[in-house]
C-alpha positions, 0 to 999 in steps of 0.5 A, spaced: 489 282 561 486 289 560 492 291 565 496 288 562 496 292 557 496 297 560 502 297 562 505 295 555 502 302 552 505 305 558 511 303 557 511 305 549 510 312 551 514 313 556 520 310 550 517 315 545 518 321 551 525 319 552 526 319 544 522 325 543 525 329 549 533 327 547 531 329 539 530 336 542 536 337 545 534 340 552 539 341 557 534 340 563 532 334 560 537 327 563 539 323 557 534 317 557 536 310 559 536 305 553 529 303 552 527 296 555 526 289 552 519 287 551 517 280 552 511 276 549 510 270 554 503 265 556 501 265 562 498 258 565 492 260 563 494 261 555 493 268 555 498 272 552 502 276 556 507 282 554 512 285 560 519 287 560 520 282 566 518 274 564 518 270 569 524 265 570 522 258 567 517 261 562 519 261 555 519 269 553 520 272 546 523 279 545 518 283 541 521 287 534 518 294 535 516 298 529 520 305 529 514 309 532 512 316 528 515 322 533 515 329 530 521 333 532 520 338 537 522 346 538 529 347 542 526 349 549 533 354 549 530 357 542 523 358 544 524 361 550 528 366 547 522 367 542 518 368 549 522 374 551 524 376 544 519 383 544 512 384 541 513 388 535 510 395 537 504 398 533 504 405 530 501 410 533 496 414 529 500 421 529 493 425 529 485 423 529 480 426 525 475 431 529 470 432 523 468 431 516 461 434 513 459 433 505 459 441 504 457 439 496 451 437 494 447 441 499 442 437 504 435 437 500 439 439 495 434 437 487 437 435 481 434 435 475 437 430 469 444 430 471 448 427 464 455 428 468 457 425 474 456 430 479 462 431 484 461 430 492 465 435 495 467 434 504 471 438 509 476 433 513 479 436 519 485 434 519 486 434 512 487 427 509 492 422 512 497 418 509 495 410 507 488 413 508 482 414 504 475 417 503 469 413 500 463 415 498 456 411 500 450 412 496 444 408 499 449 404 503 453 402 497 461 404 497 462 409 490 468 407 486 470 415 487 467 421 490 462 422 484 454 421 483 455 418 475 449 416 473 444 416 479 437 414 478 431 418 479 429 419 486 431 419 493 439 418 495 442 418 502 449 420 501 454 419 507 462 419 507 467 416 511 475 416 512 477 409 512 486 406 514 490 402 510 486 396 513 479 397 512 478 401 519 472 407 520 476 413 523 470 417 522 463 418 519 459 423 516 453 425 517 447 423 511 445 427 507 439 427 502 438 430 495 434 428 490 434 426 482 429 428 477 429 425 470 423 427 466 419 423 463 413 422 458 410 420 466 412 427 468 410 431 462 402 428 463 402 430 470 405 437 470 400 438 464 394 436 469 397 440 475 397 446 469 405 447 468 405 450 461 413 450 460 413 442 461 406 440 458 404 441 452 402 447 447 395 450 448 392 452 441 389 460 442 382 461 440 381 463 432 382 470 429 376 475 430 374 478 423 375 485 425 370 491 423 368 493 415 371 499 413 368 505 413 366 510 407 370 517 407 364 523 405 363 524 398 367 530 395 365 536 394 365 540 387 369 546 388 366 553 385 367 554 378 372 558 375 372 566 373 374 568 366 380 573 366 380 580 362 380 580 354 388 581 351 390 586 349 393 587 342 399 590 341 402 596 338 405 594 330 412 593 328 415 599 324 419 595 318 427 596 319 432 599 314 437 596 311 443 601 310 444 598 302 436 600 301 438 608 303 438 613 299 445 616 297 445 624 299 
């Protein structure tokens, strides 16, 4: 029985290659012969019995097949033509990069309450390629641009790199450190206790010192007394004027 049906998948396979190779067109393949007829019979042990020979005397009843599910194959011609068709070539980078460093901020560099975005400045060489791009690393995280905007107090480990049109490192910078100060009620309490008076608060002075009382002049002394001048002398008398009308007539 099992071989039996065996040999009836095989024969509807073997249909479904002939029908699959004539629908691809291939020159090489013969074209197939018309698919054999498929009997159902029972055999002298009532067992049911599919074959495409039923044996002479036996009451045979030819098998309706249901059209079976093929998926239409490639041309061989036109996939072979697809197979010899050259690969597209890859375009070969003109240039390669030999160098990139972070020439501003310096390494070690220390900034003290940035309130703009503090630009990061590199020499390339060569200077930048078409479709590629710089990008900036704070702390491992990609930078929307080649600025610090806003960096938090403390430590940054700054590095750049060149990257190409499809996301590719071409080269990478060495890391860089700098630090970030921002001043706080913190910071002014510590640098009061480590005696930085520009950042602590002010010390009050001692009081005023009342200086010393004023001291007396010496007492005057009286000058010697005053010496009389000479008596005046009196005058000679005045002789009375005559008038002309007072004369006497000659």
């Amino acid at each position: 029985m099992l071989m039996r049906a065996l040999a009836l998948m095989s024969l509807i396979g073997m249909a479904m290659v002939n029908a699959r190779a004539d629908e691809a067109g291939d020159p090489e393949v013969a074209p197939p012969s018309p698919p054999s007829t498929i009997y159902r019979t029972t055999d002298e042990h009532g067992n049911i019995v599919f074959t495409d020979q039923p044996g002479q005397g036996q009451a045979a009843e030819a098998v309706k097949l249901k059209p079976t599910n093929t998926v239409p194959g490639e041309n061989t011609k036109a996939l072979q033509d697809k197979l010899k068709a050259p690969l597209p070539q890859v375009k070969e980078r003109a240039v390669s990069y030999q160098s990139v460093r972070i020439t501003s901020p310096e390494d070690g560099a220390s900034l003290r309450n940035p309130d703009k975005p503090v630009p990061v400045s590199v020499a390339l060489v060569p200077k930048l390629q078409e479709d590629d791009q710089l990008v900036l690393y704070d702390n491992g995280v990609a930078q929307p641009d080649m600025t610090l905007d806003a960096p938090d107090r403390g430590t940054h480990f700054l590095k750049v790199k060149v990257l190409s049109k499809s996301g590719d490192v071409l080269i990478s910078s060495d890391a860089i450190k700098v630090y970030v100060h921002r001043t706080s009620v913190h910071n002014m309490q510590s640098s009061r206790n480590n005696q930085n008076l520009n950042d602590g608060k002010a010390h009050l002075g001692g009081p005023a010192q009342v200086g010393a009382g004023a001291q007396l002049g010496s007492p005057a002394q009286p000058g010697s007394p005053a010496i009389l001048g000479t008596p005046a002398k009196l005058g000679t008398y005045a002789k009375p004027i005559m008038l002309e009308s007072a004369r006497p007539a000659n």
